[in-house]
C-alpha positions in Angstrom: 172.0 82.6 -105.3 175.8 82.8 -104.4 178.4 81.3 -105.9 181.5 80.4 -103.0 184.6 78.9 -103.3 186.1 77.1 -101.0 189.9 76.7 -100.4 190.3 74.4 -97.4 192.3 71.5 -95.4 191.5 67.8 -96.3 192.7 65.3 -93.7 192.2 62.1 -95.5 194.3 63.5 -98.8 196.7 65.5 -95.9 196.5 68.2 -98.4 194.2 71.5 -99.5 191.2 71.0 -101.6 188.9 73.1 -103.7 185.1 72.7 -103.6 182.5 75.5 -105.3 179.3 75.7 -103.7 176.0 77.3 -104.7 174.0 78.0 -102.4 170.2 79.5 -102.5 169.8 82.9 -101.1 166.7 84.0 -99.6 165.6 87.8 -100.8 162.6 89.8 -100.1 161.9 90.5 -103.7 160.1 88.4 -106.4 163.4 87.3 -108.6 163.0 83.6 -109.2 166.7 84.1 -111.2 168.5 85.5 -108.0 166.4 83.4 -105.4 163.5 83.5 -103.0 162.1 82.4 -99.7 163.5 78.4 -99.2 162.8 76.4 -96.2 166.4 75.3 -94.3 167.8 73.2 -93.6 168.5 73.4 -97.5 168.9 69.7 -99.4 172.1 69.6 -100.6 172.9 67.9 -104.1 177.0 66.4 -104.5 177.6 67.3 -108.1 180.6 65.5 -109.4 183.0 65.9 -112.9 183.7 64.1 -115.5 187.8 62.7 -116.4 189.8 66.4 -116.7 187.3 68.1 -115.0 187.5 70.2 -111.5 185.2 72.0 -109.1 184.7 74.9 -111.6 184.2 73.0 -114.8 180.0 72.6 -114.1 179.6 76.6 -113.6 181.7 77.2 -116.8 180.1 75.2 -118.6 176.8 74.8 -117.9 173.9 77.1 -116.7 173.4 74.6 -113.5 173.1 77.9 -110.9 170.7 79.7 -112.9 168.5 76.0 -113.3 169.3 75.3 -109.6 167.7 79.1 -108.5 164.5 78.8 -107.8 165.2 75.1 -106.2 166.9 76.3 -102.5 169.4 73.4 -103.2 172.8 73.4 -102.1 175.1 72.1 -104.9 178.4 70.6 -104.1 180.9 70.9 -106.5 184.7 69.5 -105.4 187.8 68.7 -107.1 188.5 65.1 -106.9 191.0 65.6 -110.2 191.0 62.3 -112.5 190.7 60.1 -109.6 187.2 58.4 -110.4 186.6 58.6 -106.9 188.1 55.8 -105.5 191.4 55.3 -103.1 194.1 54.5 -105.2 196.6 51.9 -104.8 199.2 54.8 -104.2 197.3 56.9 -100.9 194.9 59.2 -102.7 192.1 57.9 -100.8 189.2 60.5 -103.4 186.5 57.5 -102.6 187.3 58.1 -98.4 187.4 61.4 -99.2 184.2 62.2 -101.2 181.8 59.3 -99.8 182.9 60.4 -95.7 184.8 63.6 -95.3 183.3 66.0 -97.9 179.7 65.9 -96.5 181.7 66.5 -92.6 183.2 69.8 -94.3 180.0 70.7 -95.8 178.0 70.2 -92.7 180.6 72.3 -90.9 181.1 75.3 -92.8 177.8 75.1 -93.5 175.6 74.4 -90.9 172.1 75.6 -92.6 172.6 72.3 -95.2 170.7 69.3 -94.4 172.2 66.4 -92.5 168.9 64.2 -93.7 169.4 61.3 -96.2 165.9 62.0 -97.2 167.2 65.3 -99.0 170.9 64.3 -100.0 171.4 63.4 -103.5 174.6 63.0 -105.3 175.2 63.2 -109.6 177.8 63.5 -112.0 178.5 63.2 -115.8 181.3 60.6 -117.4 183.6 59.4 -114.0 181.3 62.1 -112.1 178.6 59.6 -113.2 180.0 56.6 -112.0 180.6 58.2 -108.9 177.3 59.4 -108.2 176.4 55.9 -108.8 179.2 54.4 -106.7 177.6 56.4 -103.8 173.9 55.5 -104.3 174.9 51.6 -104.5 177.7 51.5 -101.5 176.0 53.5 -99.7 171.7 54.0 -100.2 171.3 54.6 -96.6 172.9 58.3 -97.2 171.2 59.0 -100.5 167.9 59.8 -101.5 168.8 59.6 -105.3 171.3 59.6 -107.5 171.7 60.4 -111.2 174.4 60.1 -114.1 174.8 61.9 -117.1 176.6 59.9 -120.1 178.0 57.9 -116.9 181.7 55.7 -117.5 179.3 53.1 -115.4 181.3 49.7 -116.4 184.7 50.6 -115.1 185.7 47.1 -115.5 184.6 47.0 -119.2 186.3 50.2 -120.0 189.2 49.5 -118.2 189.8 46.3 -120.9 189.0 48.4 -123.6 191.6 51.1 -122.5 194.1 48.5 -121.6 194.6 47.5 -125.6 195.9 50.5 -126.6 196.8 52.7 -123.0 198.1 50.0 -121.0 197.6 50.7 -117.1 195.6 54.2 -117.9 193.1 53.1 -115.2 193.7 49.6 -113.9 197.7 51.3 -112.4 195.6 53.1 -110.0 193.8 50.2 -108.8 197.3 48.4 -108.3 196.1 45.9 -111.2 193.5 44.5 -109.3 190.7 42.8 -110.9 187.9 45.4 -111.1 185.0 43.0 -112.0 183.2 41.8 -108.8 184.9 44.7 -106.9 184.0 47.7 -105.0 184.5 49.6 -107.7 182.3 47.8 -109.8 178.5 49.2 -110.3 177.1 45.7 -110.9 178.6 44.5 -107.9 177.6 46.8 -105.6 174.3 46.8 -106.7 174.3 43.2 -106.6 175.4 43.5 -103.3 173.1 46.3 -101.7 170.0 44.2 -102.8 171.3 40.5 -101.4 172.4 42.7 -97.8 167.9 44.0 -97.9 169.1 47.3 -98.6 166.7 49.9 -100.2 168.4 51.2 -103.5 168.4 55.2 -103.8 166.2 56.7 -107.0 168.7 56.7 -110.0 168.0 58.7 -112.7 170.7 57.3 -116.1 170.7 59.0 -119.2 173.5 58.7 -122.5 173.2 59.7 -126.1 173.3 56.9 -128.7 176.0 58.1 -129.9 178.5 57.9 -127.0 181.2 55.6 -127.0 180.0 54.3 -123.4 176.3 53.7 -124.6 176.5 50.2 -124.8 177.9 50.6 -121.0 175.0 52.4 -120.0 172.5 49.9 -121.8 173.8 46.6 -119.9 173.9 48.9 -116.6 170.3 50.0 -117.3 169.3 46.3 -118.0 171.1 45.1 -114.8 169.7 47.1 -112.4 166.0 47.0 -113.7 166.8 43.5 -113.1 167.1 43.8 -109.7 164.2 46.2 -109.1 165.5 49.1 -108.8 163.7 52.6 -109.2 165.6 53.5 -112.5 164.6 56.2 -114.6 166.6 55.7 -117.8 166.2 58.5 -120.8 168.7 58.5 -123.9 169.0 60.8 -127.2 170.7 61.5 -130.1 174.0 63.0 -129.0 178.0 62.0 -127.6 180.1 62.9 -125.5 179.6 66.4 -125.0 178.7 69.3 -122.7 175.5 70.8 -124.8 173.9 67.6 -123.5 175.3 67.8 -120.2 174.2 71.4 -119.8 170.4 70.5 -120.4 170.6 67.0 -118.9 171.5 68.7 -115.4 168.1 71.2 -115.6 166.1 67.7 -115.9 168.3 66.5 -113.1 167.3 69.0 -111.1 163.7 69.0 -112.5 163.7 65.4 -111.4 165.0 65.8 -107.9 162.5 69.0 -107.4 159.7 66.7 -108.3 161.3 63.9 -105.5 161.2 66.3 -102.9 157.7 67.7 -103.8 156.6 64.4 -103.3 157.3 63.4 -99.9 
């Protein structure tokens, strides 16, 4: 495998932006750890943070490019800051950024990663979560699945919640518009996608019972099952944490290997 960063010129946030790649490195010996022989164009997997996190925070933390070795996925990793990849009611347009520029860069710098929806898959953990979501529902036609990992997947709900004791920590960025019914609301666009006859991605949804956005998760679960959608929903024992995170990305990646093994 390598590990690259990438230091290089968004036009849509007119400023320089930071995305860590790992990409799968085809080697003449047998070293499942280090790589192998892998078919190109590679799939390519958008892996997004959580709330304080950045484009490094997934390879600290986690083990996800020794899981990801013997897969010959590309993994996408870009900083998108505390944005929770939307545009902001101040320029920031993260949501324009992530959702239309990011896979243009990608597909530029590197040209051996798939342009084919059938391979593109997108996930995240907390925000990342929702916005791996909030690119499988606005826009199925581009994913082939999408997963979340203890997912902040009510941003209207939480927004209230966060509003009683941090007024304006997320509904300011939104310019105080009513996130229910929104674009930026998972039900909605979900809602939305189905009423329009278009074909949901695969999600995959997991959350530990003990996270403080469980009961978010449950009514999303329960919400999109309603509509028929190909969920795959798994929870445990566990919170908010990153030793759940680091061992809910190998079945992420388990579960996307088994997608693409079955054509």
């Amino acid at each position: 495998m390598a590990l690259i960063n990438v230091s290089c010129f968004s036009t849509v946030l007119h400023m320089s932006v930071n995305i860590r790649v790992i990409m799968p490195q085809n080697i003449d010996i047998v070293n499942p750890v280090n790589g192998g022989n892998f078919e190109k164009p590679y799939p390519v997997l958008y892996l997004l943070h959580g709330y304080n996190g950045d484009h490094t925070v997934w390879s600290r933390r986690t083990s996800v490019e020794r899981y990801a070795a013997d897969k010959g996925i590309v993994i996408v990793m870009p900083a998108a800051h505390n944005s929770w990849y939307s545009d902001d009611c101040i320029g920031f347009k993260y949501w324009t950024f992530v959702s239309e520029e990011l896979p243009r860069i990608i597909h530029d710098l590197f040209p051996q990663t798939t342009r084919d929806p059938a391979k593109t898959f997108a996930a995240g953990l907390s925000m990342g979560g929702y916005g791996a979501f909030k690119l499988g529902l606005a826009l199925p036609e581009k994913f082939r699945a999408v997963a979340s990992l203890s997912g902040a997947v009510d941003v209207a709900a939480l927004a209230r919640r966060l509003e009683k004791n941090n007024p304006g920590t997320l509904k300011s960025m939104y310019g105080g518009k009513e996130l229910k019914g929104s674009d930026e609301d998972l039900f909605a666009l979900a809602d939305k996608a189905v009423k329009e006859g278009k074909k949901l991605p695969k999600m995959y949804q997991w959350c530990g019972r003990q996270d403080f956005l469980y009961q978010d998760n449950l009514n999303l679960r329960d919400y999109l099952k309603g509509l028929g959608a190909d969920l795959t929903y798994e929870e445990g024992d566990g919170d908010h944490q990153w030793q759940y995170w680091d061992t809910g990305i190998e079945r992420v990646l388990n579960w996307i290997d088994d997608i693409l093994k079955n054509k």
